[in-house]
Each structure stands twice: as C-alpha cells, then as structure tokens.
MARROKOL-245453 format. One record per atom (N, C-alpha, C): x, z, y; residue in one letter; atom name. Coordinates in steps of 0.05 Angstrom, whole numbers, m for minus. Each point is the difference from the previous one (the first is absolute). Layout:
N
u:X, w:Z, v:Y, miza:A, balum:CA
...
***
This chain:
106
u:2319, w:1969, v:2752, miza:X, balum:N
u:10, w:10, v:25, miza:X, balum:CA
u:30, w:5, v:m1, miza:X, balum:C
u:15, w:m1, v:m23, miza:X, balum:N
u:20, w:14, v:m1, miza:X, balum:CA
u:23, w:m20, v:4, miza:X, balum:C
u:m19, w:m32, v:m14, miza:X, balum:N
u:20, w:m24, v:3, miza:X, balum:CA
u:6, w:m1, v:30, miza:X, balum:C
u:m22, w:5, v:15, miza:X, balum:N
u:3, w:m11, v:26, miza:X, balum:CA
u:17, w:20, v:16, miza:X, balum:C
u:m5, w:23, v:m7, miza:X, balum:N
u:25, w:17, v:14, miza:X, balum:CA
u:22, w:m1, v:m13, miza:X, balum:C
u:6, w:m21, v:m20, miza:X, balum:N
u:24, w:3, v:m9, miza:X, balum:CA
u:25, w:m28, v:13, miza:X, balum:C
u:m38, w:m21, v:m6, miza:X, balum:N
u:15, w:m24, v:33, miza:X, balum:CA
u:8, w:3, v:13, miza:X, balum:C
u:m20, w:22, v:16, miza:X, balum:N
u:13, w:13, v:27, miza:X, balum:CA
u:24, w:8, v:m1, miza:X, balum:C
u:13, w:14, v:m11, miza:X, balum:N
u:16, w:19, v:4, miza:X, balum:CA
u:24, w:m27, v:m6, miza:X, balum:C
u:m3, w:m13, v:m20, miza:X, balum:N
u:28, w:m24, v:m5, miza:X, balum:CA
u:3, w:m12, v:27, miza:X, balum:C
u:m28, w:m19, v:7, miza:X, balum:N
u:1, w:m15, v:19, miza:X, balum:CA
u:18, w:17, v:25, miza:X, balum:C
u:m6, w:28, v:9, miza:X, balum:N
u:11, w:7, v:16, miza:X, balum:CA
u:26, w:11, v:m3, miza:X, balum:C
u:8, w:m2, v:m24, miza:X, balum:N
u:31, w:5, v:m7, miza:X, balum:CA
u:16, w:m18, v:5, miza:X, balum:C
u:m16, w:m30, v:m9, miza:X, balum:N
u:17, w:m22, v:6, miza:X, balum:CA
u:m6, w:m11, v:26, miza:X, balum:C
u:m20, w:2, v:12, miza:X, balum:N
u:10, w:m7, v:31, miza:X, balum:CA
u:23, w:27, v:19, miza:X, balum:C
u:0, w:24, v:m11, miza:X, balum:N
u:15, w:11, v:12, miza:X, balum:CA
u:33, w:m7, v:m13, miza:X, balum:C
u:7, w:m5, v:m33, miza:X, balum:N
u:32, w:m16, v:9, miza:X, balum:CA
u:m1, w:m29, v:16, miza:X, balum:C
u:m23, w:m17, v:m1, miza:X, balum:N
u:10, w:m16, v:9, miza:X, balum:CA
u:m5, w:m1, v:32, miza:X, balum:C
u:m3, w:21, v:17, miza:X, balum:N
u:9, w:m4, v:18, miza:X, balum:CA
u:22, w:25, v:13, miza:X, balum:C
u:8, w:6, v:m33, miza:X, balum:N
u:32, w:16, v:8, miza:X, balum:CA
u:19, w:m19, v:m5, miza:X, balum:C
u:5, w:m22, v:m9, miza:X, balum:N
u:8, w:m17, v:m3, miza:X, balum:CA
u:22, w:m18, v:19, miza:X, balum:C
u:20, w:6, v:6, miza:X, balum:N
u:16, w:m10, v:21, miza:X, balum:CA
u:m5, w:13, v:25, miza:X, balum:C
u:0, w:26, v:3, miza:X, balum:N
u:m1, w:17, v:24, miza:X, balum:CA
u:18, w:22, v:0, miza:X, balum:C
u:m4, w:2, v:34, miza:X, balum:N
u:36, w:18, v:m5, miza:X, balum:CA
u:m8, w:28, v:20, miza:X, balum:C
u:11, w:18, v:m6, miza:X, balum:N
u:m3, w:24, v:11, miza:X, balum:CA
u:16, w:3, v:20, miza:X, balum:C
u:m17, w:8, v:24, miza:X, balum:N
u:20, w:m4, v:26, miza:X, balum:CA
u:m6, w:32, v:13, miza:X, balum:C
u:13, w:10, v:18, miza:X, balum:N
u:0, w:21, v:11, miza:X, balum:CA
u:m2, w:m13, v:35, miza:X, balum:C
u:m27, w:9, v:17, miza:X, balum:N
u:12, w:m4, v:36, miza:X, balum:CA
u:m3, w:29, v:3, miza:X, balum:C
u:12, w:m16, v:34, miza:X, balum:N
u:m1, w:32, v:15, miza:X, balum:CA
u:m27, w:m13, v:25, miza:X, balum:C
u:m10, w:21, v:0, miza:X, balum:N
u:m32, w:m18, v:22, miza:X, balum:CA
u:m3, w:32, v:10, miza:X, balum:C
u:m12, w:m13, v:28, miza:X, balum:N
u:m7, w:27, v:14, miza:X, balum:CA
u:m19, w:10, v:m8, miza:X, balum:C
u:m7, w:27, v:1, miza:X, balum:N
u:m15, w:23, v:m23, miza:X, balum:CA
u:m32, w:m7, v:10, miza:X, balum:C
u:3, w:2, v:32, miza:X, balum:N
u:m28, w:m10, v:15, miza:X, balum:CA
u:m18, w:m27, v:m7, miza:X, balum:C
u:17, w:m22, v:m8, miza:X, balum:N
u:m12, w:m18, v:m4, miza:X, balum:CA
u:3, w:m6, v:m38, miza:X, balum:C
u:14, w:17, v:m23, miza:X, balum:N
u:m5, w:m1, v:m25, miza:X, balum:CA
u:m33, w:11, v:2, miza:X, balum:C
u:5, w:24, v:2, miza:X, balum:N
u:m30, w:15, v:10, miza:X, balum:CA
u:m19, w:m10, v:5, miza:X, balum:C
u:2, w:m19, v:24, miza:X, balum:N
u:m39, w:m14, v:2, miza:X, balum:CA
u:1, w:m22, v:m16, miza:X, balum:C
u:27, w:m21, v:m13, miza:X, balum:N
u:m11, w:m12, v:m20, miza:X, balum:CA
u:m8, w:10, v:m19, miza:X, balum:C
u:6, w:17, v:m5, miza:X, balum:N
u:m14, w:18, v:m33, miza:X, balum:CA
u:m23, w:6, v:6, miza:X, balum:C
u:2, w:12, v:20, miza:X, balum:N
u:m32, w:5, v:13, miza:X, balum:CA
u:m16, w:m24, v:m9, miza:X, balum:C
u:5, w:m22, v:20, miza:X, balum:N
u:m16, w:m27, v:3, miza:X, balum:CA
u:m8, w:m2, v:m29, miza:X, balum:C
u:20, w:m5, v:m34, miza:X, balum:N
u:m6, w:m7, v:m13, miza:X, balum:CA
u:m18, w:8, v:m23, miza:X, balum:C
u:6, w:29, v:12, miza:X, balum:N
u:m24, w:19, v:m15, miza:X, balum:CA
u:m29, w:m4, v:11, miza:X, balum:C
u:1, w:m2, v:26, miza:X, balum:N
u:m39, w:m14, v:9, miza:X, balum:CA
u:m1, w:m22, v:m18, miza:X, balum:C
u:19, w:m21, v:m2, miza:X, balum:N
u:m13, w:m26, v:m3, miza:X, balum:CA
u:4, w:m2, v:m32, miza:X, balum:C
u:1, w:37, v:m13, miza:X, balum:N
u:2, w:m4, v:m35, miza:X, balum:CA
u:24, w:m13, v:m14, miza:X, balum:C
u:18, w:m4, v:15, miza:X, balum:N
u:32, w:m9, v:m16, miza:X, balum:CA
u:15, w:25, v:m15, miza:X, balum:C
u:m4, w:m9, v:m16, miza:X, balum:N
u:14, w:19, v:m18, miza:X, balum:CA
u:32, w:m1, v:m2, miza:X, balum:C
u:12, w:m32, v:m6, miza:X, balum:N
u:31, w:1, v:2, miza:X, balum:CA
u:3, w:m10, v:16, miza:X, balum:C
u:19, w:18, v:12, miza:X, balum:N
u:20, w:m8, v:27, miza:X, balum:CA
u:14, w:m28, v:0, miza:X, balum:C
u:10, w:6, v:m9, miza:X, balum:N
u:27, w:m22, v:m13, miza:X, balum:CA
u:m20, w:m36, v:m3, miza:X, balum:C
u:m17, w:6, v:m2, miza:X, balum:N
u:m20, w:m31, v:5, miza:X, balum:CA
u:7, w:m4, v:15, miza:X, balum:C
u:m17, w:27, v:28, miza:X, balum:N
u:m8, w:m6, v:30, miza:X, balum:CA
u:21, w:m13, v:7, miza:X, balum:C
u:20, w:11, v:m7, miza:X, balum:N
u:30, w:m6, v:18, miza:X, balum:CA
u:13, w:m25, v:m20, miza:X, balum:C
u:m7, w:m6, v:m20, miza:X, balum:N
u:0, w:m37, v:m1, miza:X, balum:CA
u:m7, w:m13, v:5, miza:X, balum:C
u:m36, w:7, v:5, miza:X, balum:N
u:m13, w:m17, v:22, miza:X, balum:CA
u:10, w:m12, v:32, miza:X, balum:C
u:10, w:26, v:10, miza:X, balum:N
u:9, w:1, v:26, miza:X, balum:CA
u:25, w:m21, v:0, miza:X, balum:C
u:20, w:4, v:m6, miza:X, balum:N
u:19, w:m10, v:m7, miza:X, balum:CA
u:m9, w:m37, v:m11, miza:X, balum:C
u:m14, w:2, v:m17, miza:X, balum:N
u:m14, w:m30, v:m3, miza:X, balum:CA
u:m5, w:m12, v:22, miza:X, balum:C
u:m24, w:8, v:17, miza:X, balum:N
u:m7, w:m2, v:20, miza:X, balum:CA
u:21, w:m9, v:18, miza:X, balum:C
u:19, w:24, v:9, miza:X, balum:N
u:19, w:m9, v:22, miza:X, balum:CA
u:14, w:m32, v:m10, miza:X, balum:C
u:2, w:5, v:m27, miza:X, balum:N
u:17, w:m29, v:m14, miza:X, balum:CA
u:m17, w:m29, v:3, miza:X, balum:C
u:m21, w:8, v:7, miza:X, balum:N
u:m19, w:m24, v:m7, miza:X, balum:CA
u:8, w:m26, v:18, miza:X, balum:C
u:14, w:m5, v:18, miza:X, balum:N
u:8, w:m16, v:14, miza:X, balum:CA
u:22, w:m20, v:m25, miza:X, balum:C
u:11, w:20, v:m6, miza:X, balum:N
u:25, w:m11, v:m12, miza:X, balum:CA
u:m6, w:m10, v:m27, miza:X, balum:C
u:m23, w:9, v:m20, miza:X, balum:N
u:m21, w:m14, v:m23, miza:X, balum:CA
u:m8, w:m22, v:21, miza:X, balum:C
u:m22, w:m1, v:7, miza:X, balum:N
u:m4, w:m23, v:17, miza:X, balum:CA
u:17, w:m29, v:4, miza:X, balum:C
u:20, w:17, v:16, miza:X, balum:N
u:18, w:m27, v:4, miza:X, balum:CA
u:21, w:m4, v:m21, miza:X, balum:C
u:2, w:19, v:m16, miza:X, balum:N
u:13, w:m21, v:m28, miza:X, balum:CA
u:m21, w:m16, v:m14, miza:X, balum:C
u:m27, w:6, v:m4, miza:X, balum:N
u:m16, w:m17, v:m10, miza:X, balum:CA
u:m3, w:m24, v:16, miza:X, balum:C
u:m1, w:m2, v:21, miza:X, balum:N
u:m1, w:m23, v:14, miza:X, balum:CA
u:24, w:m16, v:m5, miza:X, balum:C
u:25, w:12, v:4, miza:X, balum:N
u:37, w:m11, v:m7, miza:X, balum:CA
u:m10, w:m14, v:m25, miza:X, balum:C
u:m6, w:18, v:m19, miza:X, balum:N
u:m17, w:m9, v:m32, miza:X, balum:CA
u:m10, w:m31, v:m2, miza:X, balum:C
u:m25, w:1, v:18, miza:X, balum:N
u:m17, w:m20, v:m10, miza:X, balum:CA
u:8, w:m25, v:20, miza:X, balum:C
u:9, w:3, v:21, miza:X, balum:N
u:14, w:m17, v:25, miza:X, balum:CA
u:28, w:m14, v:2, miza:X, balum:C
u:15, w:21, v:m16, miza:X, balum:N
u:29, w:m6, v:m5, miza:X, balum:CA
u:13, w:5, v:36, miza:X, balum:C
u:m19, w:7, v:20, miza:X, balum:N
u:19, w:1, v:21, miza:X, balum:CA
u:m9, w:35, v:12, miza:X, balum:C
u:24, w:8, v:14, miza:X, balum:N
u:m8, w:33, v:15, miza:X, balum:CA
u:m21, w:m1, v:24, miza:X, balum:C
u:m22, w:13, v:m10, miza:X, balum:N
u:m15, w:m1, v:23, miza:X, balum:CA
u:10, w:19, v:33, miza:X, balum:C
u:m15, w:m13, v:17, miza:X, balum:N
u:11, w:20, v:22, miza:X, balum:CA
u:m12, w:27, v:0, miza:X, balum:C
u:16, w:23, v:3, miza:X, balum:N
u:m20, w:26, v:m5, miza:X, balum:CA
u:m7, w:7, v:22, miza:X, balum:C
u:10, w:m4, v:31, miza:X, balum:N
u:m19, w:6, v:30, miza:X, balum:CA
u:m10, w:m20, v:0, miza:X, balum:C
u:m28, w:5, v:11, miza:X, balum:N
u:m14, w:m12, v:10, miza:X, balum:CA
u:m1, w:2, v:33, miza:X, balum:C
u:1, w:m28, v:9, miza:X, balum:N
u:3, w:m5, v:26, miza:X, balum:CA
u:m32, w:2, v:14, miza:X, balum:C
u:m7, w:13, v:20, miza:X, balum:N
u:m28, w:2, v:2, miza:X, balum:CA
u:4, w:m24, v:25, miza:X, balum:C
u:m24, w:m15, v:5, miza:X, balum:N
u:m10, w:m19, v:8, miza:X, balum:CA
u:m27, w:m2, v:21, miza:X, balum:C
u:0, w:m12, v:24, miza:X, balum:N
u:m19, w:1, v:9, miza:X, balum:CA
u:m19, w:m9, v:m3, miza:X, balum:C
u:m29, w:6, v:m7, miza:X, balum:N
u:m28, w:m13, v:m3, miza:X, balum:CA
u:m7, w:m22, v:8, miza:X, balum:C
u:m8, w:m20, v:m8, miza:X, balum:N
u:m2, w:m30, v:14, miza:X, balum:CA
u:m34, w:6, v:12, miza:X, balum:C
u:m10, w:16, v:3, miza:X, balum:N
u:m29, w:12, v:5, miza:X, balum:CA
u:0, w:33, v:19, miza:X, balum:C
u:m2, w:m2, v:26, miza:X, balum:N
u:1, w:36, v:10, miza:X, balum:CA
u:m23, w:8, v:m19, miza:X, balum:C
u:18, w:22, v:1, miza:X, balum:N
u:m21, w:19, v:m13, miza:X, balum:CA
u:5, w:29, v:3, miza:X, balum:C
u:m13, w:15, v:0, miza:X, balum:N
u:0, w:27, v:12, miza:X, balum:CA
u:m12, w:26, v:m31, miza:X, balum:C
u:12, w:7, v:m16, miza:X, balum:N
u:m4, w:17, v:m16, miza:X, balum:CA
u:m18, w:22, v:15, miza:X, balum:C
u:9, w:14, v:16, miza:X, balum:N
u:m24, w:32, v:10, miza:X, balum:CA
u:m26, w:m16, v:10, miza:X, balum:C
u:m9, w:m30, v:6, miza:X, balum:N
u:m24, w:m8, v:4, miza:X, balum:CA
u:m16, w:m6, v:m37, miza:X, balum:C
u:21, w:m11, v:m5, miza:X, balum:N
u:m18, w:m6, v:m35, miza:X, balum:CA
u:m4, w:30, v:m17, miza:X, balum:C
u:12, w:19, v:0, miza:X, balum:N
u:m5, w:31, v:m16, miza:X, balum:CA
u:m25, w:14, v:18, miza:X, balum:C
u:13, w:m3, v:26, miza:X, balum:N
u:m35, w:9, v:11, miza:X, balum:CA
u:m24, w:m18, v:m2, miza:X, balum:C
u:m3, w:m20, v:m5, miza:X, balum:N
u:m17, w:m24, v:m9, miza:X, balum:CA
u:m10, w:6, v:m29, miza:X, balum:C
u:19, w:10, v:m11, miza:X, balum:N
u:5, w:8, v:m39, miza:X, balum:CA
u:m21, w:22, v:m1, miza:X, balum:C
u:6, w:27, v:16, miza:X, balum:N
u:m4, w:23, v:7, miza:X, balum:CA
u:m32, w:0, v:m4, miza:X, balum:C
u:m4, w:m13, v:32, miza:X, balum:N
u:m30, w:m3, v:16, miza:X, balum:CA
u:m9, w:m16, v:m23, miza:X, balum:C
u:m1, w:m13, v:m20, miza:X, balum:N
u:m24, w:m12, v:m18, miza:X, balum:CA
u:m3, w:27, v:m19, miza:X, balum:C
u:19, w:12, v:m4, miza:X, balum:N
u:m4, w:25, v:m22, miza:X, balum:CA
u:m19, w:15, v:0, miza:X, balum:C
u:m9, w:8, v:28, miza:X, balum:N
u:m15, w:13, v:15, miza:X, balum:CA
u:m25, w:m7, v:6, miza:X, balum:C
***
C-alpha cells in the first residue's frame, strides 16, 4: 500500500510542475458580481482550480483562431472566418419540425 501512495503522490507532483511549466501570473480587474457567481458556478460543478476554468474559457474564446491556423497548417491557404448564411434550396420551416420532434416524445 505504501508503494502505491508513494506513486501517487510523485505522479501528482509531476503532473503539477508540468503544468506550471510556461505560465505566467497575471492580475485582472473583473466586476465583483460576476467573479462571484463564477466561483459559485465552479464550486457546484467540483472545480477546484480556478486558473484551469479561466484557461478553458479563454481556449474556448480562441478556438476559432486554433482552428483556422490548423486549417492555414494543413491547406497552406487562410480560411474565411464569417460565414455567409445562405438560402435553403428546400422551404423549410424549423417551429413545424421541433413540434413534430416534440409530439413523437409524447
């Protein structure tokens, strides 16, 4: 038992430098109302470090820009980032197909 808590304890030493590893300590200023219910939020959903959530988020917002360098990547050309919306070559009416969706549920 003692090896294995002793795994434990490395394994989790070394995933904690290596994801201190090229990160930088930043200071914001965020309104008090909305720090508040994200801490909130992340304590329901069991998040322990902050500092993830808010690389996640930040990932997230970035994800366009991963995306379309991977595409620049594997394409060699800039993709377009708006998308032009387009009319349906078929009418179609969305609030008839969700109530259609709905009514079989039932």
């Amino acid at each position: 038992m003692a090896v294995l808590d002793l795994y434990t304890s490395i394994s989790i030493y070394f995933y904690k430098a290596i994801w201190l590893v090229d990160r930088v300590k930043t200071t914001i200023v965020i309104d008090r109302e909305l720090w508040s219910r994200f801490k909130a939020r992340l304590l329901e959903e069991g998040v322990e470090e902050v500092s993830r959530a808010i690389e996640e988020v930040i990932r997230e917002e970035l994800s366009e820009d991963y995306i379309a360098d991977a595409i620049r990547e594997l394409l060699g050309v800039i993709p377009p980032i708006e998308v032009k919306p387009i009319k349906p070559l078929v009418e179609t009416n969305a609030g008839r197909v969700v109530r259609e969706l709905r009514n079989e549920r039932t």
